[in-house]
Every structure is written in C-alpha cells, then in structure tokens.
C-alpha positions in Angstrom: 33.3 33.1 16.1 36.3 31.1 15.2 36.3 27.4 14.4 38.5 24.0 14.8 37.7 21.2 12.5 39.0 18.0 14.5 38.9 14.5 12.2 38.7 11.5 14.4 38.8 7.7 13.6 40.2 4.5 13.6 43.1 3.1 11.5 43.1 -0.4 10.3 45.5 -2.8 12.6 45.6 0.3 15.1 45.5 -0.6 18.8 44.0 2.8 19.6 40.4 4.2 18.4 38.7 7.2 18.0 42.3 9.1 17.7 42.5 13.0 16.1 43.7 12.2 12.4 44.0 15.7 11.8 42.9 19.4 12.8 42.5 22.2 10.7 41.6 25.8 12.1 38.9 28.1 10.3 35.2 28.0 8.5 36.2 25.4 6.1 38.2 21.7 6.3 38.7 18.9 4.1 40.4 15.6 4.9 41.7 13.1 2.3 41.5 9.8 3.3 44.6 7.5 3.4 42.8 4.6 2.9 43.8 2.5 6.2 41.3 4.6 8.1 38.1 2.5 9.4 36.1 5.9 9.5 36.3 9.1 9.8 34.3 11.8 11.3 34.4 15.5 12.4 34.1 17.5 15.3 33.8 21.3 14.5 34.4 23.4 17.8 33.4 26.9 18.2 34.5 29.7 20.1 30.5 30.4 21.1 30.2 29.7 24.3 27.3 27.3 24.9 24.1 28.8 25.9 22.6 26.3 28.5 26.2 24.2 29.4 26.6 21.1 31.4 29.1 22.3 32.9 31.1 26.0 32.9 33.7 26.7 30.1 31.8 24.8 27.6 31.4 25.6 23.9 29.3 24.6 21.0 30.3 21.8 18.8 28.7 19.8 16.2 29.6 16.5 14.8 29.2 14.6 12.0 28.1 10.8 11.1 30.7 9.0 10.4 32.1 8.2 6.8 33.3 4.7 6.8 35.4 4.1 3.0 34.4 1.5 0.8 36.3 -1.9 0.1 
C-alpha cells in the first residue's frame, strides 16, 4: 500500500479556501507552516481500495483535525 499526504487550508487575505498547500508521497509527511495559513489539515490517501465504497474506484483515506497556529 502506498500513500499521499495532501495538506489543505486557508491562507490569510486568500479568496480561495480549503486549497492543497502541499503533497508529499510515502508513509511519512511533515509541513512547516508559513505563518499566513488559517489552518492546516491533512488528508492521507491510500492505495487500499475501500472495503464497502460509496461509489466504485474509491480508496481509503483518513484525515486529520485541523491545526489552526497561534497569534
């Protein structure tokens, strides 16, 4: 099983939201904030298929809370 770490948030004065900051391929991923992000979070996808899918094609994924920096 192979994985893709996708980090998703909002940047301060951006007109867009929830936008991929970055996305970094295999078991482990790290992303240092900038510090214009409102929050982060990740999305890791697998290549498992899922075992009871909403629809075909589908794979597992697990995401994170979101990390929102300090002042």
């Amino acid at each position: 099983i192979k994985y893709t770490t996708r980090f998703i948030g909002t940047r301060r004065n951006s007109s867009s939201t929830g936008q991929a900051l970055a996305e970094i391929s295999g078991p482990q991923a790290e992303y240092v904030l900038n510090g214009d992000e409102l929050y982060v979070r990740a999305s890791v996808i697998s290549t498992k298929p899922k075992q009871n899918p909403y629809r075909e094609g589908e794979f597992e994924v697990a995401w994170t809370q979101p990390v929102v920096p300090g002042p």
